[in-house]
N, C-alpha and C positions, 0 to 999 in steps of 0.2 A: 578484463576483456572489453574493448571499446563498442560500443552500443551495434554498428553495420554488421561487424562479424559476428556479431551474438544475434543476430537478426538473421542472419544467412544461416546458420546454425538450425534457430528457433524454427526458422520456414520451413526448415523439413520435417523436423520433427511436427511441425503441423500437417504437413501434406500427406504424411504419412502414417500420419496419426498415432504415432509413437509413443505411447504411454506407458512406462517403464511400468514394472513389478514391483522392484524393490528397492530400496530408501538410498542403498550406495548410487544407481542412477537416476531417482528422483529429488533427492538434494541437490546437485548436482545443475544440471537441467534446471531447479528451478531460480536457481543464480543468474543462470543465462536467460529464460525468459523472461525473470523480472527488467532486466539489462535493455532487452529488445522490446517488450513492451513501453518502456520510455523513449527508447530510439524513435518505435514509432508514433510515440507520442506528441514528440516535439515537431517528427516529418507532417504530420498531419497537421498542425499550428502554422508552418512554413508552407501549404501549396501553395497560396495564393505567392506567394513571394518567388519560388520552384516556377512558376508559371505551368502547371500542369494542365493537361490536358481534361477533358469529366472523366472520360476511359481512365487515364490513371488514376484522376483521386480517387474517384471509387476503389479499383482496384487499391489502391496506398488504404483507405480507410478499412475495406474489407478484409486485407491481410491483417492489418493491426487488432482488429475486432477479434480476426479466428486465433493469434496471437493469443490476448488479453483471455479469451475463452479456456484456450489449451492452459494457461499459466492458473487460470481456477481451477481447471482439475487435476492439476499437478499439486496443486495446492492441498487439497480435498484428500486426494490421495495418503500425502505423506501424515497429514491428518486424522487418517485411518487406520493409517501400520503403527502409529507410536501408541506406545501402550498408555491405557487409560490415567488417569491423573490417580484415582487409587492407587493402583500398582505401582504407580512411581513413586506417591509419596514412601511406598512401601520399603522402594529399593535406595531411599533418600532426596530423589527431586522433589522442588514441589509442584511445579506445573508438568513433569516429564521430561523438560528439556533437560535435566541433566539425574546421572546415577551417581549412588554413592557404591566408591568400592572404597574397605580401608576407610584412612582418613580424607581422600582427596575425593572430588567431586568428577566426575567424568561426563563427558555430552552424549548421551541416549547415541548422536549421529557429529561424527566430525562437521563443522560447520554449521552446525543447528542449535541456536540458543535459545532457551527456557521461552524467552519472548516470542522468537520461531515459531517454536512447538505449539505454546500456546494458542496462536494467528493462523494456525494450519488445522488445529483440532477443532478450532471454532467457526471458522470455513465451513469444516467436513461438517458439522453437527446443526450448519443453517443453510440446506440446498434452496431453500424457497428465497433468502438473501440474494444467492445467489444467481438464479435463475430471474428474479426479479431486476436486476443489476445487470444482465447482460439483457435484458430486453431491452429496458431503456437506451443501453447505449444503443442498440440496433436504430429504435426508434429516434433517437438526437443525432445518429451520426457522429458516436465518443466511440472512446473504447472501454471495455469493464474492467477496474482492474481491484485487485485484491486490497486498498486504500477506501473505495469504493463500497466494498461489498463491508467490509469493517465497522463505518460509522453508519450505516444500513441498520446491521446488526442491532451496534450501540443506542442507536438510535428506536428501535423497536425494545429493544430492553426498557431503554427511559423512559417508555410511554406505557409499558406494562408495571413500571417499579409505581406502589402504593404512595401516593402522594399528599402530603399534609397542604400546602398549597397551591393549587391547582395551577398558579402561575411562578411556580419554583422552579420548576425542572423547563430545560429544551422544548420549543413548540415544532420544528422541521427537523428533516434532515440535514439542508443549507443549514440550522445553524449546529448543530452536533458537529458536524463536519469542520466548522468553522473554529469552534471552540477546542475540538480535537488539534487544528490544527497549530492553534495555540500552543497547546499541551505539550505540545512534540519540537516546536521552537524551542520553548521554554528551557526543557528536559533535556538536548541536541546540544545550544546553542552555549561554548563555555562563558566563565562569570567574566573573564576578560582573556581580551582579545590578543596574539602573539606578538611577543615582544618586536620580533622585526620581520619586514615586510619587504618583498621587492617592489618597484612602484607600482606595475600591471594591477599586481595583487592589490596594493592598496587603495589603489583607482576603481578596483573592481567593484573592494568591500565599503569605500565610498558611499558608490553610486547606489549598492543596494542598501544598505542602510536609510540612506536619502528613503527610498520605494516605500520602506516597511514604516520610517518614521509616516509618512504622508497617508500609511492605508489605515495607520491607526492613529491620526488626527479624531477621527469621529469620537474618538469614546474620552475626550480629554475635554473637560470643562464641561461647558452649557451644553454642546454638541451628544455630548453623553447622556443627556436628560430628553431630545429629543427620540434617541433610539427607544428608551423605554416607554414613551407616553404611548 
């Protein structure tokens, strides 16, 4: 679903505050506001370019915000209906995302993977993340989104976890965040690239390559050693 129409979608289900019951239209729905929360992600990066008026950005930042909010507790929600991680390892998952029937693995919810389940149950089980997370964004003029509230989380964990070196573990969120987002390149990105390429594409992956070599210049040589001191 291309990001506009899942945004015209999302809107009303915001305006009306439509917060489904049960997991066939809560999974569902949360496809499409993750979709539209990026949409407006990217619109809100582009006003100034849009030439918008204040009346709209605001309005474009406020939509996106009530967006970003709706898709937390949609999140929170489905969070809530999947059954415990007990119960599941019971029934064969190990985090819930998926049941065993037989010899074959089954998903608790069409479209909901193990990782899913996991990032929806652990939402639901840190509303003060959460709620922390859409203040801010009120207060910076962002949007909140479940990315967000995530290394939030992770990041209050690491600073709770017992620590043999006080300077071992993540000292912010900025860098949790950051390191996370290593993680998920890393993990994402395959070990080589496809055989063949139309040019667009390969001009594309080019120029981003170029972006990522240059953002992480800093941690290569001497430059490396000033991050630490």
């Amino acid at each position: 679903m291309e990001g506009e129409e899942a945004m015209k979608i999302f809107d009303l289900v915001v305006k009306e505050h439509m917060l489904p019951a049960t997991m066939d239209k809560l999974v569902p729905l949360s496809f499409i506001g993750a979709a539209a929360v990026k949409f407006y992600q990217a619109k809100v990066k582009l006003m100034d370019q849009l030439g918008m008026s204040e009346q709209q950005r605001k309005a474009t930042l406020a939509d996106g915000q009530d967006a970003g909010e709706m898709l937390l507790n949609i999140e929170a929600r489905i969070g809530e209906l999947l059954p415990a991680p007990e119960e599941a390892r019971k029934m064969g998952g190990a985090r819930g995302g998926k049941v065993r029937q037989g010899k074959e693995a089954l998903p608790v919810h069409e479209g909901l993977t193990d990782r899913r389940a996991h990032q929806s149950r652990t939402i639901h089980h840190n509303p003060a993340a959460v709620k922390a997370i859409i203040k801010e964004a009120r207060e910076n003029e962002d949007i909140p989104t479940k990315t967000a509230v995530l290394n939030r989380i992770r990041y209050e964990n690491e600073k709770a976890r017992p620590k043999k070196d006080p300077g071992e573990f993540v000292t912010s969120a900025e860098e949790a965040k950051y390191l996370h987002t290593l993680e998920w390149i890393i993990s994402e990105l395959p070990a080589m690239p496809p055989k063949k390429w139309s040019d667009k594409g390969l001009a594309l992956a080019t120029g981003y390559a170029k972006i990522i070599r240059k953002r992480l210049e800093v941690f290569d040589g001497t430059q490396s050693k000033v991050l630490s001191s």
